[in-house]
C-alpha positions, 0 to 999 in steps of 0.5 A, spaced: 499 430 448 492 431 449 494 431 458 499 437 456 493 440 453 489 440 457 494 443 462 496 449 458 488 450 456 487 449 465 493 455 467 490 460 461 483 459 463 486 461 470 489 466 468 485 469 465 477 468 468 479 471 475 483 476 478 487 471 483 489 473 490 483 478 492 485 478 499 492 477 497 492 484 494 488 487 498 492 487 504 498 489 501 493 495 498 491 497 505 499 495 508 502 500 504 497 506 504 497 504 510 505 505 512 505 511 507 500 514 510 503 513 517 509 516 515 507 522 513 503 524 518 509 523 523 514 527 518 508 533 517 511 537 522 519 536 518 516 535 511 519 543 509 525 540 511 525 532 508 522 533 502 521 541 500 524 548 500 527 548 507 531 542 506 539 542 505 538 537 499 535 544 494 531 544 489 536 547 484 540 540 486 534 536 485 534 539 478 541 537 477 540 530 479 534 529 476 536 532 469 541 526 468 537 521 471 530 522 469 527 520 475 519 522 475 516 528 480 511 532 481 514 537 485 520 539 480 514 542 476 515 548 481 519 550 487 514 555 490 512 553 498 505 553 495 506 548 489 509 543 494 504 544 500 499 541 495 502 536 493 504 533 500 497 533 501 495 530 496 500 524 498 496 524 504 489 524 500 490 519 496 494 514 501 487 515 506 482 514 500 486 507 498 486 505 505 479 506 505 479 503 497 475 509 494 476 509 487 482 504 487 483 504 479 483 513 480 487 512 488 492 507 485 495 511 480 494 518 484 498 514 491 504 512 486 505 520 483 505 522 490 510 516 493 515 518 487 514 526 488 516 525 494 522 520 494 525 522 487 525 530 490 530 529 496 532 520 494 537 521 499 532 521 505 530 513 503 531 507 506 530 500 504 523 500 506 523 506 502 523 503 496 520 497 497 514 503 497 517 506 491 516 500 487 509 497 490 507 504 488 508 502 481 506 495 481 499 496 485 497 501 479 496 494 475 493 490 480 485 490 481 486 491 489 479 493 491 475 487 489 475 486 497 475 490 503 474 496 499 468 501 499 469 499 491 466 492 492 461 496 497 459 500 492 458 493 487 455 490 492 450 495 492 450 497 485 448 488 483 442 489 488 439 496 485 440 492 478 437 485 481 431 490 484 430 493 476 433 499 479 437 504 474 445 505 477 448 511 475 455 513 477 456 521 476 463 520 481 467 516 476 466 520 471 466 527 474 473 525 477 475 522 470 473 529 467 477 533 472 483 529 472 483 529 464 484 536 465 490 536 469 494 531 465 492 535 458 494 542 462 501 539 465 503 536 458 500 542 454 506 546 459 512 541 457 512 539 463 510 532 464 515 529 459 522 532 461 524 526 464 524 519 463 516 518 458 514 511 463 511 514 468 508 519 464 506 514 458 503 510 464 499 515 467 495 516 459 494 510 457 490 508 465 487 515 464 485 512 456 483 505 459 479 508 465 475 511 458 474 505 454 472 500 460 466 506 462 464 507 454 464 500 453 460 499 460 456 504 458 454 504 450 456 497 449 450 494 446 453 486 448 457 483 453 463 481 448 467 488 449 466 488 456 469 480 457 475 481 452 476 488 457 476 483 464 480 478 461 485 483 459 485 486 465 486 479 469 491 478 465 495 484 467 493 483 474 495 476 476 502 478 472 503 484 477 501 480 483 506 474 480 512 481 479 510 482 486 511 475 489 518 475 485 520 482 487 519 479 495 522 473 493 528 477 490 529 481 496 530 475 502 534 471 497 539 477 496 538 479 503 540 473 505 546 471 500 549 478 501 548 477 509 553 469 507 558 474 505 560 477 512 564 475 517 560 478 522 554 474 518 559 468 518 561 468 526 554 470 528 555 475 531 552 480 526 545 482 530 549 484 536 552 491 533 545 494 531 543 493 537 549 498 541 548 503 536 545 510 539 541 512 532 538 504 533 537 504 540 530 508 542 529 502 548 537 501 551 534 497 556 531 492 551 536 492 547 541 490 553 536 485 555 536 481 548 545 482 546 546 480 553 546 472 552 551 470 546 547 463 545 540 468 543 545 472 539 548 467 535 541 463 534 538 470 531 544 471 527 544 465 524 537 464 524 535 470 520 540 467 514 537 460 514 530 464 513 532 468 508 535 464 505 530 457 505 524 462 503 523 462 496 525 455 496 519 453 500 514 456 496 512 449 494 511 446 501 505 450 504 506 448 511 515 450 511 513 456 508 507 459 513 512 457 518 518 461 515 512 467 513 510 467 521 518 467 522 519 474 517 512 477 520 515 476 527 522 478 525 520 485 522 515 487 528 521 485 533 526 490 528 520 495 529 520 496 537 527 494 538 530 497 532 526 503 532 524 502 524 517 501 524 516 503 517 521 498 514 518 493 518 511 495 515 513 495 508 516 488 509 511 485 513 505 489 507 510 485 503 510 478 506 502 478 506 502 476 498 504 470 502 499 469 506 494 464 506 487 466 503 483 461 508 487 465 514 485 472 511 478 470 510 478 468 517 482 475 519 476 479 515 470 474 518 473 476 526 474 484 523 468 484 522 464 481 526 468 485 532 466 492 527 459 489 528 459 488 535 462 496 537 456 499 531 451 495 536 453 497 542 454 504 539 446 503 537 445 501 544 447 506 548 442 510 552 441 517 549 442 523 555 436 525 557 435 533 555 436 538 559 430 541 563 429 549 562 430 552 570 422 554 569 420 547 569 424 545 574 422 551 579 415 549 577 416 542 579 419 543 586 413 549 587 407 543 585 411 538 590 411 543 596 
C-alpha cells in the first residue's frame, strides 16, 4: 500500500510541477504554424476563390451549412471582400508571430480563429492533413508551447537577469494587446455575432481572454507567491493533458489508418501503393513515379510495409528504441508522399504530428547545432568587410593633379 502511494503521489507530482514535453510542444508549435503559413502564402493568389467571395461554394451556402452545424468562423460574421481581406491577413499574422512565439498564449488562440475562419467557410477545399490542422489549432491553445525556442523564453530569460541585477521588469505589450483584443471580443458578442453557432469556441476564446487577466493581476498585485503556484500548477495540468490528447489523437490516426487500410483488397494484395502513383492529379513528377512502380517487389514491400507501420506504432510506444525506428520510418514516409505525391502539406502536418514522439535528447541536440549554425552565419555576417566610401569626383581630380 505504502509503494502504491508513493506511486500515485510521484505521477501527481509530475504532473503538476512541470509542463512536460518542452521541445516536444515546441516543434509542433513551429511545425503546424509553419505548414499553415506556407499554405497560405502559396494559395494568397487564389484565396478569393478558396475561401472568399469569388468561390463556387457562396457565402449564402456557407451560411446555410453553418446554420445546421454550428461550425465557428470569422468570415460568416460579414460577406464584404474587405472583411474577408482582413481576416486571411490576420490568418497569416498570426501563423508568423507563432512560428516566431511571440506572445504565444495571445498567438495561439489567434492562429486557431484564423485556421477555423477559414476551413469552416469553404470545408470542402480540406483534406486530411486539413484537419490534422483544424484539430491541433484547438489543442495548441492549451498547451504552453513557448517554453523553448520562442522569442517568449528570450524574453523570460532577459526579464530573470534584469530582476537578478535589482532592475525593475515591466511589460506594457501584454497588457496593451490584452486591452485591445478585450474590445474586439466584447465588440463582437455585444453584435450577436459570436454566439450564433456552436458556444465552444466562443466560451473558449472568454474564458482564455479571462485566464490571461488573472495570471497578470496575480503576477502583479499579488502580495505572496501561493496564487501564482496554484495558477502553474493549474496551467501544468491543463497542459500535460492536451499534449496527452495529442499524443492519442496521433495514435488514433495511424491505427485507423492502418486497420481501415487491412480491409482493401488492394491493401490485401499489395498493390495499393501502385495506383496513386499513375494518376495525373498525384503525379507532378511522372518519371519518378514511373521510376518507383516499375518494380512489383518494391511496390508490394511499400504496400505491406506502410500497413505493418501504422499498424505496429501505437504498440511500441513502451519500446523506445522500435518506436524511433517506426517514428524515422513515418517521417521518411511522409517526405516521400510530399515530393512523389505532390502533398506537401499533409505530409508537413503529419510529420508536425510525429514530432510528439520525438526524443528530447535528439531535439536538444537538433536546437544545439541550429543554433551553433545561427552563430557562425551572425559571426561571418559581423566579419564582413564594410564597402569603402565612395570618393567625391573633386578628391579624386585632386588626387590624380598631386601624383603628376
Amino acid at each position: 500500500m505504502n509503494r502504491f502511494s508513493l506511486c500515485v503521489s510521484g505521477v501527481i507530482a509530475r504532473v503538476t510541477e512541470a509542463a512536460l514535453g518542452p521541445y516536444q510542444t515546441a516543434v509542433i508549435r513551429i511545425g503546424f504554424s509553419a505548414t499553415w503559413l506556407l499554405f497560405l502564402l502559396r494559395e494568397f493568389p487564389h484565396r478569393q476563390e478558396m475561401y472568399g467571395p469569388d468561390g463556387p461554394w457562396s457565402w449564402g451556402l456557407a451560411e446555410q451549412l453553418i446554420s445546421t452545424n454550428g461550425a465557428f468562423t470569422a468570415l460568416m460574421w460579414s460577406d464584404g471582400r474587405l472583411w474577408f481581406e482582413c481576416v486571411y491577413v490576420l490568418a497569416v499574422l498570426a501563423s508568423v508571430l507563432l512560428l516566431l512565439g511571440w506572445r504565444t498564449r495571445t498567438m495561439t488562440v489567434l492562429f486557431m480563429v484564423g485556421v477555423l475562419s477559414l476551413q469552416n467557410r469553404s470545408i470542402f477545399m480540406g483534406d486530411g492533413g486539413d484537419n490534422v490542422l483544424h484539430l491541433m489549432g484547438i489543442y495548441l491553445v492549451f498547451t504552453r508551447c513557448g517554453q523553448v525556442w520562442s522569442l517568449d523564453a528570450r524574453r523570460a530569460r532577459r526579464a530573470q537577469a534584469a530582476r537578478a541585477r535589482g532592475e525593475r521588469v515591466v511589460d506594457r505589450a501584454g497588457p496593451v494587446l490584452w486591452g485591445v483584443l478585450g474590445l474586439a471580443l466584447v465588440a463582437v458578442t455585444l453584435a450577436g455575432r459570436l454566439f450564433e453557432g456552436d458556444r465552444f469556441i466562443p466560451l473558449l476564446l472568454w474564458v482564455v481572454w479571462l485566464a490571461q487577466a488573472l495570471w497578470w493581476a496575480v503576477g502583479r498585485f499579488g502580495r505572496s507567491c501561493e496564487p501564482r503556484i496554484l495558477l502553474d500548477v493549474v496551467g501544468n495540468i491543463v497542459h500535460n493533458g492536451a499534449l496527452l490528447v495529442i499524443m492519442a489523437e496521433a495514435c488514433l490516426i495511424y491505427a485507423t489508418a492502418g486497420w481501415y487500410k487491412i480491409q482493401g483488397t488492394r491493401w490485401q494484395d499489395g498493390t495499393a501503393v501502385y495506383y496513386p502513383l499513375h494518376l495525373d492529379y498525384f503525379s507532378p513528377w511522372p518519371a519518378l513515379a514511373d521510376l518507383l512502380s516499375a518494380s512489383g517487389t518494391m511496390v508490394l514491400l511499400v504496400t505491406y510495409g506502410t500497413v505493418a507501420v501504422q499498424v505496429a506504432f501505437p504498440f511500441t510506444l513502451f519500446n523506445r528504441r522500435v518506436k524511433n525506428v517506426l517514428l524515422a520510418a513515418m517521417i521518411t514516409e511522409h517526405a516521400v508522399i510530399a515530393v512523389v505525391l505532390g502533398l506537401p502539406f499533409f505530409s508537413l502536418a503529419m510529420i508536425a504530428t510525429d514530432a510528439v514522439f520525438l526524443p528530447t535528447s535528439f531535439l536538444r541536440r537538433l536546437g544545439g547545432r541550429a543554433e551553433r549554425a545561427w552563430g557562425r552565419l551572425t559571426a561571418r555576417v559581423r566579419r564582413a568587410p564594410e564597402p569603402a566610401p565612395p570618393v567625391p569626383e573633386g578628391a579624386k581630380d585632386a588626387h590624380v593633379g598631386h601624383t603628376a
